[in-house]
C-alpha positions as CSV (number, residue, x, y, z in Angstrom):
1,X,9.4,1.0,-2.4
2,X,12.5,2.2,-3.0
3,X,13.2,5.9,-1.6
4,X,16.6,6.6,-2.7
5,X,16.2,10.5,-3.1
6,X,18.5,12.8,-2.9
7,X,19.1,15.5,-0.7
8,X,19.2,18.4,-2.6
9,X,16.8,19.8,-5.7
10,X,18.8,19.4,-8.9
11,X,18.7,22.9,-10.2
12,X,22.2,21.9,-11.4
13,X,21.4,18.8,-12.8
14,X,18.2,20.3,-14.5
15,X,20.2,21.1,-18.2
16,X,21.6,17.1,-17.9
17,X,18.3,15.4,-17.6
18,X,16.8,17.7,-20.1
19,X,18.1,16.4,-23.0
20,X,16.7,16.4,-26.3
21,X,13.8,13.8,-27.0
22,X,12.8,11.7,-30.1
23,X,10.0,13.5,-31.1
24,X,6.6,11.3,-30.5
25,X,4.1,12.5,-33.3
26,X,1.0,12.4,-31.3
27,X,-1.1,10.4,-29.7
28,X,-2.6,8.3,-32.7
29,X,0.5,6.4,-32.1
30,X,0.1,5.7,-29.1
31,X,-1.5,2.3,-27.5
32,X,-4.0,3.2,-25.5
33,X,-6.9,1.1,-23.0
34,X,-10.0,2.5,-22.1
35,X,-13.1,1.6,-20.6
36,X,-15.8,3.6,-19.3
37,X,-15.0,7.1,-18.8
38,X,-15.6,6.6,-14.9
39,X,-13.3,4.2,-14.8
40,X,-10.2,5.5,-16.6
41,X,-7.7,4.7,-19.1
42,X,-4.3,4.2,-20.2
43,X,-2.5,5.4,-22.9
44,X,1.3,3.4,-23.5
45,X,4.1,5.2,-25.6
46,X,7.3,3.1,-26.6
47,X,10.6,4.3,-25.5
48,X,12.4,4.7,-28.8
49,X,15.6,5.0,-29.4
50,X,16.8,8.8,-29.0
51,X,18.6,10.7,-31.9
52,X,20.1,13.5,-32.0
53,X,20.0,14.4,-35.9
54,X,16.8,15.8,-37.2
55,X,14.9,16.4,-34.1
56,X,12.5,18.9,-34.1
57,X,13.5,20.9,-31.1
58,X,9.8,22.7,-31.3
59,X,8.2,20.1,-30.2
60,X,10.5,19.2,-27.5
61,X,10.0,21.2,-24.0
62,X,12.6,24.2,-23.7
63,X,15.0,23.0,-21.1
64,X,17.9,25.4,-22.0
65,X,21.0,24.0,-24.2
66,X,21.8,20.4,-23.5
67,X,23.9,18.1,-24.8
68,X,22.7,15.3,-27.5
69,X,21.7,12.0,-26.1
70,X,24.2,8.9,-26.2
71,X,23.3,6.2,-28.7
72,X,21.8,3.8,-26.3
73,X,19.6,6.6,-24.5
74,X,15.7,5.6,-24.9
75,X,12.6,8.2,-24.8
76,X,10.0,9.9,-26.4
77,X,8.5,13.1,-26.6
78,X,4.4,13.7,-26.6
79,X,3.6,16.9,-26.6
80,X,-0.5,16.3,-27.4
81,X,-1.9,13.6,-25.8
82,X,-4.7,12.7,-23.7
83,X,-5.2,14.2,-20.0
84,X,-3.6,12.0,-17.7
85,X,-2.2,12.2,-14.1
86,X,0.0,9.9,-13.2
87,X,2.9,8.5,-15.3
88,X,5.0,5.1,-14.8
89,X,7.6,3.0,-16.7
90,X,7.2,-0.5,-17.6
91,X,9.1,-3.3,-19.2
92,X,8.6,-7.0,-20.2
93,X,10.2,-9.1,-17.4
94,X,9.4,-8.5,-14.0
95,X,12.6,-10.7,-13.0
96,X,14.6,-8.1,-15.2
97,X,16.3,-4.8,-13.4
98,X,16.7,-1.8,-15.1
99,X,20.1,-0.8,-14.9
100,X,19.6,2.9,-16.1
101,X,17.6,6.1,-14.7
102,X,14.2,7.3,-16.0
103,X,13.4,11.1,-15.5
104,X,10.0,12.4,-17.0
105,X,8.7,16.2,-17.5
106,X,5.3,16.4,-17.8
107,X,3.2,19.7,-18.6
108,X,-0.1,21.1,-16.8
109,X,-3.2,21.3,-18.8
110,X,-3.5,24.9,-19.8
111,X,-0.4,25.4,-17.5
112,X,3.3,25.4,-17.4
113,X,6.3,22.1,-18.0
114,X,7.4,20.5,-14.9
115,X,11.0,20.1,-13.9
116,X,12.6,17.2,-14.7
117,X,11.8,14.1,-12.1
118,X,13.1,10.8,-11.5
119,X,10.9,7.6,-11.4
120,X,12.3,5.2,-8.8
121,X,12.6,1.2,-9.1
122,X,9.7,-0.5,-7.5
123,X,11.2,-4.0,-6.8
124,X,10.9,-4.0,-3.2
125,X,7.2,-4.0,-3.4
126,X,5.1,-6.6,-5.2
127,X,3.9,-10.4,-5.1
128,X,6.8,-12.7,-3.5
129,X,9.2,-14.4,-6.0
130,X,7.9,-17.8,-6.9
131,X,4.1,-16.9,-6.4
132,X,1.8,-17.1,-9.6
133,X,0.8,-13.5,-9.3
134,X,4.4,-12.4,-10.3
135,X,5.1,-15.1,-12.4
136,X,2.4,-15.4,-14.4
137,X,1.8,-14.0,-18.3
138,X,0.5,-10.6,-17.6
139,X,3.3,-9.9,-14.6
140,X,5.5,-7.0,-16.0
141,X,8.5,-5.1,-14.4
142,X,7.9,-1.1,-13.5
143,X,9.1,2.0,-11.9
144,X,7.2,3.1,-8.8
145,X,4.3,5.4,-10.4
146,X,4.4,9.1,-10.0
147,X,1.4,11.5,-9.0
148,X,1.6,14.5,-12.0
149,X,-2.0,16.2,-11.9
150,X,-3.7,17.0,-14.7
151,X,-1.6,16.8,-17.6
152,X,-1.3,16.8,-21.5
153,X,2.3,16.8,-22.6
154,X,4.8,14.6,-21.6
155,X,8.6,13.7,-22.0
156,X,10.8,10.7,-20.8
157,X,14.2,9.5,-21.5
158,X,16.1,5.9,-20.1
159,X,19.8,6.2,-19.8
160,X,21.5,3.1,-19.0
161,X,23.9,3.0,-16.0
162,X,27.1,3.3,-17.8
163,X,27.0,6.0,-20.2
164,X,28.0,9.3,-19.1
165,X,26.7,12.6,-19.8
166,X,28.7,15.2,-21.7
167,X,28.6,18.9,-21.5
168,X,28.6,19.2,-17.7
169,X,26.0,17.3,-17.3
170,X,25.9,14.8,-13.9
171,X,26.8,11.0,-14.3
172,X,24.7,8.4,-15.3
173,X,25.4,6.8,-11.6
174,X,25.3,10.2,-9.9
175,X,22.8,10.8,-7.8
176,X,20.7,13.1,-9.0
177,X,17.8,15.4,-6.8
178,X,15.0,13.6,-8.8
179,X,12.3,11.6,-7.2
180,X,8.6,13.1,-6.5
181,X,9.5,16.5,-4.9
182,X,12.5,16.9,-6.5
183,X,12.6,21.2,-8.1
184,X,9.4,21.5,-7.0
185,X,8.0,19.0,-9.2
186,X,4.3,18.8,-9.0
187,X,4.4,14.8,-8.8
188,X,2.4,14.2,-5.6
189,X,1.1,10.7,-5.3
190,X,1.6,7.1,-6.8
191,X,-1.0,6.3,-9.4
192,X,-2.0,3.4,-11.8
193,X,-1.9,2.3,-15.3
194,X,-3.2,0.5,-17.4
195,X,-2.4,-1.6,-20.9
196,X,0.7,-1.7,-22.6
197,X,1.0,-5.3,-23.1
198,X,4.0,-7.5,-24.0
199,X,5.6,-6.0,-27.4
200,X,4.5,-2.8,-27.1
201,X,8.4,-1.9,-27.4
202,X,9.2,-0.6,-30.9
203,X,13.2,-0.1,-30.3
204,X,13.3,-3.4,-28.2
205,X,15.9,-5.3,-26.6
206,X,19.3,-4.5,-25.8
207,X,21.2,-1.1,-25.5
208,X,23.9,-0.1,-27.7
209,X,27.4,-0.3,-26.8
210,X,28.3,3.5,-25.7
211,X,31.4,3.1,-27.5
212,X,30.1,3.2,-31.1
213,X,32.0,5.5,-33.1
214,X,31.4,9.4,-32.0
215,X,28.8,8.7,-29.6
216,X,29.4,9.7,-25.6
217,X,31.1,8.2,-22.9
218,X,33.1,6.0,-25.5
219,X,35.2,3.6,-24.3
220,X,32.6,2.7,-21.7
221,X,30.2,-0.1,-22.6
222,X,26.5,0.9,-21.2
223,X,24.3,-1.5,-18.9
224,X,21.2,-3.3,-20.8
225,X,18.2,-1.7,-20.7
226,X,14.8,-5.1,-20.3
227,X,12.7,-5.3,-23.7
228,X,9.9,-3.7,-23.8
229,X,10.4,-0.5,-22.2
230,X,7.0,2.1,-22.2
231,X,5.9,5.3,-20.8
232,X,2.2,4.9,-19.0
233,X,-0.1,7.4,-18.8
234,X,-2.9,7.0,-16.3
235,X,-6.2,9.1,-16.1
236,X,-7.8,7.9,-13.2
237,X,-11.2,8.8,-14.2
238,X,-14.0,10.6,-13.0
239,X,-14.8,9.7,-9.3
240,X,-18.3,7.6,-9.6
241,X,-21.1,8.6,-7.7
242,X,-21.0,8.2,-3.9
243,X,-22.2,4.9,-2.6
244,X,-25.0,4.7,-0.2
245,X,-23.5,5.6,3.1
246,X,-23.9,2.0,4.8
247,X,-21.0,1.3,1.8
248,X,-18.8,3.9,1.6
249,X,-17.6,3.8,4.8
250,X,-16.9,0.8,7.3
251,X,-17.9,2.7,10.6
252,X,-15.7,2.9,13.6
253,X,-16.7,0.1,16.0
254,X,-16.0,-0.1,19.5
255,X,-14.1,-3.5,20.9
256,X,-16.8,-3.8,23.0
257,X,-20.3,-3.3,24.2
258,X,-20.7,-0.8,26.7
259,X,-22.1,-2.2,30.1
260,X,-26.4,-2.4,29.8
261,X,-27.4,0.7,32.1
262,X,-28.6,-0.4,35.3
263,X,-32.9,-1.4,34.9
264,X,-32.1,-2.3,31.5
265,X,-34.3,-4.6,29.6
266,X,-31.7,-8.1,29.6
267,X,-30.6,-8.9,26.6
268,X,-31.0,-5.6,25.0
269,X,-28.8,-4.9,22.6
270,X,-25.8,-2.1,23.6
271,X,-26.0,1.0,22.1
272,X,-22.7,1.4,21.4
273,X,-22.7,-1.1,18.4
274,X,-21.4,-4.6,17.9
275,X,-18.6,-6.3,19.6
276,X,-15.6,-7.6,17.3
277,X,-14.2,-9.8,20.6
278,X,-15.2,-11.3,23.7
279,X,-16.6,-8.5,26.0
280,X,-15.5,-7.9,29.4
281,X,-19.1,-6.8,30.2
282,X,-19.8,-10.1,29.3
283,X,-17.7,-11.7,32.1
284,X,-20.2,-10.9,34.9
285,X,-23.7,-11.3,33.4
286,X,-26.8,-9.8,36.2
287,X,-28.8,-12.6,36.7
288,X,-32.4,-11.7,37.2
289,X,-35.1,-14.2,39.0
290,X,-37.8,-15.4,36.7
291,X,-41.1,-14.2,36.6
292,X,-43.9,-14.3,34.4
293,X,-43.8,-10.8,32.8
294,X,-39.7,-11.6,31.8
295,X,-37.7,-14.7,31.1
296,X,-34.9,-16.4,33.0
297,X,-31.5,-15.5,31.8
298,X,-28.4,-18.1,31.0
299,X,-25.1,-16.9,32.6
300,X,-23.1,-16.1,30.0
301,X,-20.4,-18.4,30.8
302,X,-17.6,-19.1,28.0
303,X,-17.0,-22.3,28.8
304,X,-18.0,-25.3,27.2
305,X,-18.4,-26.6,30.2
306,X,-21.0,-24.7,31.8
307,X,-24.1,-26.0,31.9
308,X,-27.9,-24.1,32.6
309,X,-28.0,-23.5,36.4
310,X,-30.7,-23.5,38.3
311,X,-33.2,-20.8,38.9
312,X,-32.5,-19.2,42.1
313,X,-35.7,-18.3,44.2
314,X,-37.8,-15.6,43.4
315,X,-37.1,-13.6,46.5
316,X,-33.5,-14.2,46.5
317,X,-31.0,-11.5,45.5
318,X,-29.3,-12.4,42.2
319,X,-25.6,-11.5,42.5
320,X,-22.8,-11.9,39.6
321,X,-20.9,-15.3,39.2
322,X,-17.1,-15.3,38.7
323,X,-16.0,-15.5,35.5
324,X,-14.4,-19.1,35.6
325,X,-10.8,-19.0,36.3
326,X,-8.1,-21.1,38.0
327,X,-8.3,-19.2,40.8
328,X,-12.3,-20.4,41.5
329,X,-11.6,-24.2,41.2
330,X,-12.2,-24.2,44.8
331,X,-15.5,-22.4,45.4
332,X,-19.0,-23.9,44.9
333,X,-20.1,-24.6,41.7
334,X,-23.7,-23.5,41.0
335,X,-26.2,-26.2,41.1
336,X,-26.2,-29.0,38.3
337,X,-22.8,-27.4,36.9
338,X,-20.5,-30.0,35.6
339,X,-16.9,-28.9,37.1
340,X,-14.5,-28.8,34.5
341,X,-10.6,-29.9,34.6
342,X,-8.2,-27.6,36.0
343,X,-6.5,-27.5,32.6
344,X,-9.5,-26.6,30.8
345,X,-10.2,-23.8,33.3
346,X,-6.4,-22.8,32.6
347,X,-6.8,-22.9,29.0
348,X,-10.2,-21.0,28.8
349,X,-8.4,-18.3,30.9
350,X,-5.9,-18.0,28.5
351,X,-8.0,-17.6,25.7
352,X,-10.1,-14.7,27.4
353,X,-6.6,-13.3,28.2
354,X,-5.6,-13.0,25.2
355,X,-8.6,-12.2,23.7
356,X,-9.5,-9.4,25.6
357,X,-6.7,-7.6,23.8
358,X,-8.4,-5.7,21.1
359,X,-8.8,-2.3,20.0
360,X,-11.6,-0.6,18.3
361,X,-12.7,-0.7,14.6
362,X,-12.0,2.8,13.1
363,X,-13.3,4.5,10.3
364,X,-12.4,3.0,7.1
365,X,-13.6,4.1,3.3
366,X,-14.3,1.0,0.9
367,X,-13.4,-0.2,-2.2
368,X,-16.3,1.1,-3.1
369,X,-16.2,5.0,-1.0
370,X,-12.6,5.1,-3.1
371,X,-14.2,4.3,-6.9
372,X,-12.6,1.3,-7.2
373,X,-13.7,-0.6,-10.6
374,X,-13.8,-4.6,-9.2
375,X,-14.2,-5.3,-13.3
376,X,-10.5,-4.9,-13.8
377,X,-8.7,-7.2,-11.1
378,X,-8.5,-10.8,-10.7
379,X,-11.7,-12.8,-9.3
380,X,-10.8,-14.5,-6.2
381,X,-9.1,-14.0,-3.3
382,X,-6.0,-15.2,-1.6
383,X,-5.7,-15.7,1.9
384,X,-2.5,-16.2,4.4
385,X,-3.2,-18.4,7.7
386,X,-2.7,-15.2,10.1
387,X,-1.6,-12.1,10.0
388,X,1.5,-11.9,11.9
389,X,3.2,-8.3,11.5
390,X,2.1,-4.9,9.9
391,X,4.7,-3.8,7.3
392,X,4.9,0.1,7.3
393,X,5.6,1.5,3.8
394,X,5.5,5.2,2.5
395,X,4.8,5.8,-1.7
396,X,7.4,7.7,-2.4
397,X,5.4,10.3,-4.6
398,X,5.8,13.3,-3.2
399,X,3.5,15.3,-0.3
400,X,1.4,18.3,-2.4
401,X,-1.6,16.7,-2.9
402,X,-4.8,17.7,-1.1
403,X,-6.9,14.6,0.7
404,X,-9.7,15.0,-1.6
405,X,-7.3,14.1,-4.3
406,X,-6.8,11.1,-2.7
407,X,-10.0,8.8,-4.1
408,X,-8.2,9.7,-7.6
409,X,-4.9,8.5,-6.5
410,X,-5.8,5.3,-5.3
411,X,-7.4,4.5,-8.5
412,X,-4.2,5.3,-10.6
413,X,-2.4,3.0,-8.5
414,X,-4.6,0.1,-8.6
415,X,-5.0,0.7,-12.3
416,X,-1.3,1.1,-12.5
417,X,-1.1,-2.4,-10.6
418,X,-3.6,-4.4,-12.3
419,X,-3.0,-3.5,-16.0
420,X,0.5,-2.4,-16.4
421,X,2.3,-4.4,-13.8
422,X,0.0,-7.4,-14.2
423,X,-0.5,-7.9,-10.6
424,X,-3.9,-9.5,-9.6
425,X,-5.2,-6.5,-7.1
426,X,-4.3,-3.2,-5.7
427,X,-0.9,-4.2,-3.6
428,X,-1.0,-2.5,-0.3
429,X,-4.2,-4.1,1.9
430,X,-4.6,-0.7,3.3
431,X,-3.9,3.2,2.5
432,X,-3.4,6.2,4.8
433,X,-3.6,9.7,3.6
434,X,-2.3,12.6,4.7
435,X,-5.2,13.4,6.7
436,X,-5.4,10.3,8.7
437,X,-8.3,8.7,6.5
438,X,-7.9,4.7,6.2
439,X,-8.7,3.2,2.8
440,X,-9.3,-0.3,1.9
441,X,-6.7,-1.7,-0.3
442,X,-7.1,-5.2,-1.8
443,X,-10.6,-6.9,-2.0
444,X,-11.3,-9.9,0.5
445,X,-12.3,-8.2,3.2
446,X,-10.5,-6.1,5.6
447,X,-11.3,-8.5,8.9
448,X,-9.6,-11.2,6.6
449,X,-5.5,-12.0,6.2
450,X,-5.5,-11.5,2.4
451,X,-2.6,-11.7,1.1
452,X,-1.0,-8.6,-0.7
453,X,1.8,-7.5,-2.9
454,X,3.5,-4.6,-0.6
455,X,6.7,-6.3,0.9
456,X,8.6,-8.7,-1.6
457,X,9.6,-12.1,-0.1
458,X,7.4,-11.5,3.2
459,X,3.3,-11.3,1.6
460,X,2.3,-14.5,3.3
461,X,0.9,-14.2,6.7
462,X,1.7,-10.0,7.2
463,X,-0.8,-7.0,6.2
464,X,0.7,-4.1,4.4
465,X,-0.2,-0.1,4.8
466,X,1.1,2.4,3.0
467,X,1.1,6.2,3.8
468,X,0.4,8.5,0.6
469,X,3.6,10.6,0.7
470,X,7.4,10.8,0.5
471,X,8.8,10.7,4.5
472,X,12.4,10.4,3.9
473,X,13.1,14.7,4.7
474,X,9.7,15.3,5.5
475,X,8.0,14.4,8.7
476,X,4.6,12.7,8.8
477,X,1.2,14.7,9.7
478,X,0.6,13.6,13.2
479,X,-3.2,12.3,12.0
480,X,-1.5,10.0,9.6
481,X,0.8,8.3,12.3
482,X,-1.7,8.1,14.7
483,X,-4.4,6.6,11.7
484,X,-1.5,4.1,11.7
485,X,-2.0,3.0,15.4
486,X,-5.6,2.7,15.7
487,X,-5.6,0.6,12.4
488,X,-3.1,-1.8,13.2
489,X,-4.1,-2.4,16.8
490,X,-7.5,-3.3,15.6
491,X,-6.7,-5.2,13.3
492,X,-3.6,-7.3,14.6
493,X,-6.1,-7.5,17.4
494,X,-8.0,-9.6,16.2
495,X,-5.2,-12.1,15.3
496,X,-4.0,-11.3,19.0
497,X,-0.9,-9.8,18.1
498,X,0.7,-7.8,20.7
499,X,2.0,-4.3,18.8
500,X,4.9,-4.3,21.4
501,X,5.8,-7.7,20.7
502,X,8.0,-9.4,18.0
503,X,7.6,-12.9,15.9
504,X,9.1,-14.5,13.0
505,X,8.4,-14.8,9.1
506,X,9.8,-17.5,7.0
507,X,11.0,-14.9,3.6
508,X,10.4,-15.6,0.4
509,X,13.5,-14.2,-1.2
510,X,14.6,-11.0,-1.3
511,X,17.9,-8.7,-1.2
512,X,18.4,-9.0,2.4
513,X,17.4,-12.3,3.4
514,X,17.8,-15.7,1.5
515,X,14.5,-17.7,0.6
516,X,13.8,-19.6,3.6
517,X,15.0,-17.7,6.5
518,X,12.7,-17.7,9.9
519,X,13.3,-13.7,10.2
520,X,12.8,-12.2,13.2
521,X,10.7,-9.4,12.9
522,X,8.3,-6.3,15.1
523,X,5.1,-7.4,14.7
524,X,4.5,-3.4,13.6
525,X,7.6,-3.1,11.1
526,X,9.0,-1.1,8.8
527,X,9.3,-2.3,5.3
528,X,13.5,-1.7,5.4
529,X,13.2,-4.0,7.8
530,X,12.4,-7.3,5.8
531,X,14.3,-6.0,2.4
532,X,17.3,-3.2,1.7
533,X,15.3,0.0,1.5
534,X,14.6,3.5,2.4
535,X,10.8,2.9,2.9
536,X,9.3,3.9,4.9
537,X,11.6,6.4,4.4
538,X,13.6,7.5,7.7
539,X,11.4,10.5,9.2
540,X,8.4,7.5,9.4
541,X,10.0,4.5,10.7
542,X,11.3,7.2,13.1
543,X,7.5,7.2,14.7
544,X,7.0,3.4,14.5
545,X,7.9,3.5,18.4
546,X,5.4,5.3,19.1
547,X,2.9,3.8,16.8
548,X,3.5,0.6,18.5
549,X,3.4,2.2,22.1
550,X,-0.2,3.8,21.0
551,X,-1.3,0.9,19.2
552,X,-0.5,-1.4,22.4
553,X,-2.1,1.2,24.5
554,X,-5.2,1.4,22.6
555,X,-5.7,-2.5,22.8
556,X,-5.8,-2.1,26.3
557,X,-1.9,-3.4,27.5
């Protein structure tokens, strides 16, 4: 997503964005989904149109003296609502931009009101242009989501791009020092939403013209705000109870078997676990003479080739046969073997080559481990051919949350993709937290090139992970970026991608290269570098040299 944050905390700024709010009643106004308590819920305000006459300031979050809000401005004040923790704005076209700047305050249960924050455009990230999953009925356009905590009282306000603010206040194009970390804000992480469905927006449609009689910044006509426009407030839920331990968490496998010990039964199974590739103990199998207390065993040749040689004596020394290769096409063949071509031996040595390449499964937390309710998404799957590059995002929702908040986090954003952006699944296929703990993003399984919404124009054949945080003035925690390595060298692995390497991807459409462009690309990239964005905001694409060194390195190259 985009990370376009500013530099600096807007303590100056503070008295501009806090502007006076239409007041919102309470939450019996409000449009709100729920479904079982474990599973969350979404309440969805309408921005209204804001007015200055009238308001009942006590209702309104003191902010110090601001000046009145510009005919076209668009908010609402809710200062009684249900607990939620994560807040997003929607609209009614996806395809629509909002040329204007949402900032939200949002107050602590039993605690204090937040500074004022800035929600950031999320059109980087989502299903590619012409697919069905952004075309379809239910797709809507958004912000990016912002992590609040526990919360009861809220107030937003859209100004369009266009209208300036009076009384000292900043621009409507400056820059201001919003985004999740912005004053201290206590936005940590991304989160979901859910409901708010077409219509939902009771002041609707266009913006006024900012040059009606008496009203700011007149003589300046103000940018149109997309139909439809509502505040989302997302309560995660209460985390379920923990799945059986053989579901929660996909164990960390090696990439293959250790060697049997020496007077090992044959054929026992290695200790170590399952292999996910060819094994190189494989390669040079111990061939023991039959007897009647143990059976004969098959060399464990990968060829198609091979066929069943014959027993060797039973007082002969068995001694390990040479893994084919075009360097053997001269020695004797066992027995009753049918010799191959040269350029099948050649070809079955390049396979093993490349397949020897892999990197061991690590620890990864389900769907399930994370809470995630499968009633809510999309049945089905959709799948790419191969995965052919890692894209590398960050959220972009601050860095003060704690990793057991994390579960709750990742619900609010799948919520917040499935019900109020329309999207089919939870976007990213994978989620890093602060901590270095993997999370399984969207359902088809995590061996599998499904095909997300994380990298618009550039979903088909490419895997997206996203690290829980804002990187763009902060530096990653070491155990995320290394979490980032042994993830993506197992799992390009297995598509036998090298992490040092570089291929192309045809794009979709996007801001930075037309529909149809072979693109060439890192096969471990950043997201900036298939659209024009900050993500994964400059301090992580920093370390995606060494994540691509380590993730090599750990597939053995």
């Amino acid at each position: 997503m985009r990370a376009y944050l500013a530099s600096s905390i807007g303590v100056a700024c503070t008295a501009a964005l806090a502007l006076p709010l239409a007041v919102y009643p309470g939450p019996a106004h409000a449009r709100a989904e729920r479904t079982a308590a474990s599973s969350g819920s979404t309440q969805s305000l309408p921005l209204l149109p804001l007015v200055a006459d009238g308001l009942d300031r006590g209702a309104v979050a003191p902010g110090g003296d601001a000046p009145a809000p510009a005919p076209a401005d668009r908010g609402v004040a809710a200062s009684r609502v249900r607990p939620f923790s994560l807040v997003g704005v929607v609209w009614d076209q996806p395809s629509a931009d909002l040329h204007g700047r949402v900032q939200v305050r949002t107050r602590a249960v039993g605690g204090e009101w937040s500074p004022w924050r800035e929600l950031l455009p999320y059109g980087d990230e989502g299903p590619d242009p012409d697919s069905p999953e952004l075309r379809g009925v239910r797709a809507h356009g958004g912000t990016a989501p912002l992590w609040v905590g526990d919360s009861d009282g809220v107030q937003a306000r859209v100004r369009p791009e266009g209208v300036a603010v009076t009384g000292g206040g900043a621009g409507a194009g400056a820059d201001a020092a919003g985004g999740a970390d912005a004053g201290g804000g206590a936005g940590v992480d991304a989160g979901g939403g859910a409901g708010g469905g077409a219509g939902m927006d009771a002041g609707g449609g266009a913006a006024a013209d900012a040059s009606a009689d008496g009203g700011p910044g007149a003589g300046a006509r103000s940018a149109a705000l997309p139909s439809g426009l509502r505040l989302e407030l997302i309560d995660p839920g209460e985390a379920p109870a923990p799945p059986p331990p053989d579901r929660a968490v996909l164990r960390a496998l090696p990439a293959h078997p250790a060697p049997t010990a020496r007077g090992a039964a044959p054929g026992a199974r290695p200790s170590a676990g399952p292999s996910w590739g060819p094994s190189r103990w494989s390669a040079r199998p111990s061939l023991r003479p039959p007897g009647p207390s143990r059976p004969s065993v098959k060399p464990s040749w990968p060829s198609r080739w091979s066929a069943k040689p014959s027993p060797r004596p039973s007082g002969s020394s068995a001694k390990p046969l040479p893994y084919p290769s075009t360097h053997s096409t001269h020695s004797t063949p066992p027995p009753g073997a049918i010799t191959p071509p040269p350029s099948a031996l050649a070809e079955e040595a390049a396979k093993a080559n490349a397949a020897r390449y892999s990197a061991p499964r690590p620890s990864i937390v389900t769907r399930a481990g994370w809470g995630a309710d499968e009633k809510i998404r999309e049945t089905g799957h959709v799948y790419s051919k191969t995965v052919k590059v890692a894209f590398v995002h960050h959220t972009v929702t601050g860095n003060k949350y704690s990793c057991s908040q994390a579960p709750s986090v990742l619900r609010s954003i799948y919520r917040y993709h499935v019900k109020s952006l329309g999207w089919r699944d939870y976007g990213y296929n994978f989620t890093i937290d602060k901590c270095g703990k993997i999370y399984e993003g969207r359902s088809g399984g995590v061996t599998k090139a499904v095909r997300g919404a994380h990298t618009l124009g550039f979903n088909t054949n490419s895997m997206g992970v996203a690290v829980l945080g804002t990187f763009s003035a902060k530096k990653p925690p070491a155990k995320a970026v290394k979490a980032i390595a042994k993830l993506t060298a197992w799992k390009l692995g297995l598509f036998k991608r090298n992490p040092r390497g570089t291929t192309h991807l045809v794009s979709g459409g996007g801001n930075k290269y037309k529909k149809g462009a072979n693109v060439k690309l890192h096969v471990i990239a950043g997201h900036r570098d298939g659209f024009a964005t900050e993500c994964p905001g400059k301090d992580l694409y920093k370390k995606l040299g060494s994540v691509r060194k380590t993730a090599a390195r750990l597939q053995g190259r």
